[in-house]
Backbone as a printed PyTorch tensor [residue, N CA C, xyz], in Angstrom:
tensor([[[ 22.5020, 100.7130,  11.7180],
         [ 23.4290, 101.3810,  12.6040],
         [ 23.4140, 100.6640,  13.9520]],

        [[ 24.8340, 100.2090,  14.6870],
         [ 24.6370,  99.9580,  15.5290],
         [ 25.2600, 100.5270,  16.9050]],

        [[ 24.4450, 100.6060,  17.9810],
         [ 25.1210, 102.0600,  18.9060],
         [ 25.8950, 100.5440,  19.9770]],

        [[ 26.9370, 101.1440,  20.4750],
         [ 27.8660, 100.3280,  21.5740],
         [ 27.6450, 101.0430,  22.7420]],

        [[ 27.2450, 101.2500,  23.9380],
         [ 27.1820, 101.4940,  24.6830],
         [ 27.7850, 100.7260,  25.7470]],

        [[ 29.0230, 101.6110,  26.6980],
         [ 29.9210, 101.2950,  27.9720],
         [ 29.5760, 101.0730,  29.1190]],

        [[ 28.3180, 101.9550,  29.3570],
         [ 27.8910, 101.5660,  30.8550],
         [ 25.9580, 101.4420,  30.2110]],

        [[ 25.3550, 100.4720,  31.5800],
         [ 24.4350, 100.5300,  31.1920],
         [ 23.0750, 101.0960,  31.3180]],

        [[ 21.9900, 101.1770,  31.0180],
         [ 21.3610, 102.6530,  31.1240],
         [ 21.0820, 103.0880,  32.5810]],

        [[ 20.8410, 101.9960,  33.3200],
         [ 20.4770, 101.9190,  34.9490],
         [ 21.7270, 103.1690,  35.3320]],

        [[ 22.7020, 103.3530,  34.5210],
         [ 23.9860, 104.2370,  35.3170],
         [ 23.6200, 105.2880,  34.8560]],

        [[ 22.7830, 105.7490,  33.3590],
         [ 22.0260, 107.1180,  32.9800],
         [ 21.7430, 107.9520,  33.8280]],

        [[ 22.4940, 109.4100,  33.5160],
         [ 21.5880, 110.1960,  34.6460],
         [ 20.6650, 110.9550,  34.2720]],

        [[ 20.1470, 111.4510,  35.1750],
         [ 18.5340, 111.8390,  35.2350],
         [ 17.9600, 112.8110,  33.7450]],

        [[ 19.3510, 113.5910,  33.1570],
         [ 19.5130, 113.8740,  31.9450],
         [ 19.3030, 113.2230,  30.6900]],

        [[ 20.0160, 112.3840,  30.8100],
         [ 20.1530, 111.1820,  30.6050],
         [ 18.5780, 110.3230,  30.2710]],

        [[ 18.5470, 110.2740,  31.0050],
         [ 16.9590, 109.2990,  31.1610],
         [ 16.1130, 110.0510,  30.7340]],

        [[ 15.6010, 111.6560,  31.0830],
         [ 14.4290, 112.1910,  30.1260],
         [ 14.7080, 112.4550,  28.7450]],

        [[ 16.0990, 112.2600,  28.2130],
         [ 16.5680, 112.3770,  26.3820],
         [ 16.1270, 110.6020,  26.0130]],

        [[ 16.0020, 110.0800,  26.8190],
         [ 16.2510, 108.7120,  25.8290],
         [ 14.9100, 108.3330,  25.0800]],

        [[ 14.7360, 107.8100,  24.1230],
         [ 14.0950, 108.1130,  23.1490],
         [ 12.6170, 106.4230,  24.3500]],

        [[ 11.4050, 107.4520,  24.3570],
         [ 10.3470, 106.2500,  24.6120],
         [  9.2700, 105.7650,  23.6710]],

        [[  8.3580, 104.7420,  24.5810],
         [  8.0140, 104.2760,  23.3810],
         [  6.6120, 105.1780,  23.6130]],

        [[  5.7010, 105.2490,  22.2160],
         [  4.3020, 106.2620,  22.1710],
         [  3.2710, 105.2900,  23.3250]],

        [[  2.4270, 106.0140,  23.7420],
         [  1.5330, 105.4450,  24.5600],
         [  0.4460, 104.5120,  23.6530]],

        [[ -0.2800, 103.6070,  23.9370],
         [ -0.8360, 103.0870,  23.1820],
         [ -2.6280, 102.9490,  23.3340]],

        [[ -2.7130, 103.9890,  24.5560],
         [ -4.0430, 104.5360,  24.0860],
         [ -4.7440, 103.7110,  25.2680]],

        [[ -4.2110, 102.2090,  25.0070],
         [ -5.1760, 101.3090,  26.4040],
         [ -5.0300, 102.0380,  27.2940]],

        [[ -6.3680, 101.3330,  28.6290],
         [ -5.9980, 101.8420,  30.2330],
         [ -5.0730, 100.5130,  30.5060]],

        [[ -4.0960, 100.2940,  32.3200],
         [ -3.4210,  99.4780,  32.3100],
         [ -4.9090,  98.7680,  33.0840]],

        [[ -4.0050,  97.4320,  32.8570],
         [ -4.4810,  96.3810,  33.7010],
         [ -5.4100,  95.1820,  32.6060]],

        [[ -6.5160,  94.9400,  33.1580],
         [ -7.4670,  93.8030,  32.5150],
         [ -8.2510,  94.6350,  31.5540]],

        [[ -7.9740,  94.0710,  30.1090],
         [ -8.8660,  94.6200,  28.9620],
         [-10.3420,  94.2560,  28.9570]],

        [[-11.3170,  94.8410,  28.2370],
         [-12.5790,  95.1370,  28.3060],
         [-12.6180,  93.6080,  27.1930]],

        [[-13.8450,  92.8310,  27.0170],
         [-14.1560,  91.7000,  26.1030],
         [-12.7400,  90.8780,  26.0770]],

        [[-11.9100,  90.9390,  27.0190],
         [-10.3360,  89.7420,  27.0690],
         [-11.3470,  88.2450,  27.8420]],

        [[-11.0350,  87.1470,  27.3410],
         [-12.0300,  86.3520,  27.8840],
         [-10.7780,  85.9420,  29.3160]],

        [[-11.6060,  85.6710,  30.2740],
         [-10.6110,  84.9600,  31.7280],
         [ -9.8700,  83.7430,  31.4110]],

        [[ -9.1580,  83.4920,  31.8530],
         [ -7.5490,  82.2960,  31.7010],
         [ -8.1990,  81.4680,  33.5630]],

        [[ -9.1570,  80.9780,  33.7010],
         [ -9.0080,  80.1000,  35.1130],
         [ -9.1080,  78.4990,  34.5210]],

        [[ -8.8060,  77.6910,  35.5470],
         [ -9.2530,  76.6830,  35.7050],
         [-10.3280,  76.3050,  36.3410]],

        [[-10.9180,  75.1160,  35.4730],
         [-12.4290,  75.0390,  35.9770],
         [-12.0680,  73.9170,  37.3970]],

        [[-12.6730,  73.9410,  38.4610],
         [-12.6280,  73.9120,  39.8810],
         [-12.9410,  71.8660,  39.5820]],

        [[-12.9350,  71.3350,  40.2740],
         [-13.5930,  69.6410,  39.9950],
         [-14.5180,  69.8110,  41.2460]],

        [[-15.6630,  68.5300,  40.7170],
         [-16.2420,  68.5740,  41.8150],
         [-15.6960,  67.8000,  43.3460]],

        [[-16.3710,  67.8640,  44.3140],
         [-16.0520,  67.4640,  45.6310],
         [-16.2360,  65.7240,  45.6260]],

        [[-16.7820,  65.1220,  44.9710],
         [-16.9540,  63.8980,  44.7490],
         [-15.5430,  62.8950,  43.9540]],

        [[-14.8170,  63.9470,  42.9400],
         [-13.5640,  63.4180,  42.4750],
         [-12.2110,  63.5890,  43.3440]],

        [[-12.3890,  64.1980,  43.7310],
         [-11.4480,  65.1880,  44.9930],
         [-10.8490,  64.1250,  45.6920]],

        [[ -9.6550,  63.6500,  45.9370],
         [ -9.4480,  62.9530,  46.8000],
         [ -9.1000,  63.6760,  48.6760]],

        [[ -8.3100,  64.7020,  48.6460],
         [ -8.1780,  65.4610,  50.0990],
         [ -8.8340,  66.9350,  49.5130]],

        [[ -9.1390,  67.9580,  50.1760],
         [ -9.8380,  68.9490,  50.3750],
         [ -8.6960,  69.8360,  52.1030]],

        [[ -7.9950,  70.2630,  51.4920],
         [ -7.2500,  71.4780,  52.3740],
         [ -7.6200,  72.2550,  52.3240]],

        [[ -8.0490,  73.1420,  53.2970],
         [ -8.3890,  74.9410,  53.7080],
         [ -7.3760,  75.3710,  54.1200]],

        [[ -6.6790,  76.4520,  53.5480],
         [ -5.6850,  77.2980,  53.6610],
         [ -6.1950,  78.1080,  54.4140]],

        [[ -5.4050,  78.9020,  55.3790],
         [ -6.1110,  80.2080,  56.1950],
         [ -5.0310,  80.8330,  56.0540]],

        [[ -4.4530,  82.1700,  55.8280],
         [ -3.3010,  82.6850,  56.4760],
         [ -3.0250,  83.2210,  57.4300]],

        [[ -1.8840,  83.2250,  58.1900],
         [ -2.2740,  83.5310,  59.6800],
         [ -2.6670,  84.9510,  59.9210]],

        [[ -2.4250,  85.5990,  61.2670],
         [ -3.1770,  86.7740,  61.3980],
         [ -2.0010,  87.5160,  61.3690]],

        [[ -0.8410,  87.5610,  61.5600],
         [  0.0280,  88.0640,  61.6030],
         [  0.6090,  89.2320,  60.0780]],

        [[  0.0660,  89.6630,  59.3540],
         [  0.4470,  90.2700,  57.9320],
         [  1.1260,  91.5880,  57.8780]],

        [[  1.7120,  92.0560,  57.3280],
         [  2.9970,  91.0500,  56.9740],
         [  4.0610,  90.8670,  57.5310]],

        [[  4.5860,  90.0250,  57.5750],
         [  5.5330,  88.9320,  58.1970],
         [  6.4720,  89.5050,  59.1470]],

        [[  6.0780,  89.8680,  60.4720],
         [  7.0700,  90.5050,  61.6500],
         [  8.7980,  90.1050,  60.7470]],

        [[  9.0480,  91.4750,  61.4620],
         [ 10.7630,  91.4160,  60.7570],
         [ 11.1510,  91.9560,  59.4230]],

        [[  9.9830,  92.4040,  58.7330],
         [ 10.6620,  93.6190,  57.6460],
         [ 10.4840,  94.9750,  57.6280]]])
């Protein structure tokens, strides 16, 4: 079956949005799983390195003007 829909759900109203069918919870907590191994890159040493930059950010946070 396939449904056609005219406008799109963002235009749903609030009716609307608590009928629409969701998905079941899946039990995880959010965020970083328990035994997930880390995704980094391993760092090189200071000897292969050709420049070495220190980033600071300024003191200003966040950014005068929003």
């Amino acid at each position: 079956m396939v449904i056609i829909y005219s406008t799109p759900p963002s235009q749903d109203s609030p009716k609307q949005r608590a009928e629409r069918r969701k998905k079941p919870k899946s039990g995880r907590p959010k965020g970083a799983q328990r035994g997930h191994r880390k995704h980094q890159r391993a760092l090189w040493e200071e000897g292969k390195v050709d420049v070495i930059e220190r980033y600071y950010p300024s003191a200003r946070w966040p950014v005068e003007g929003r």
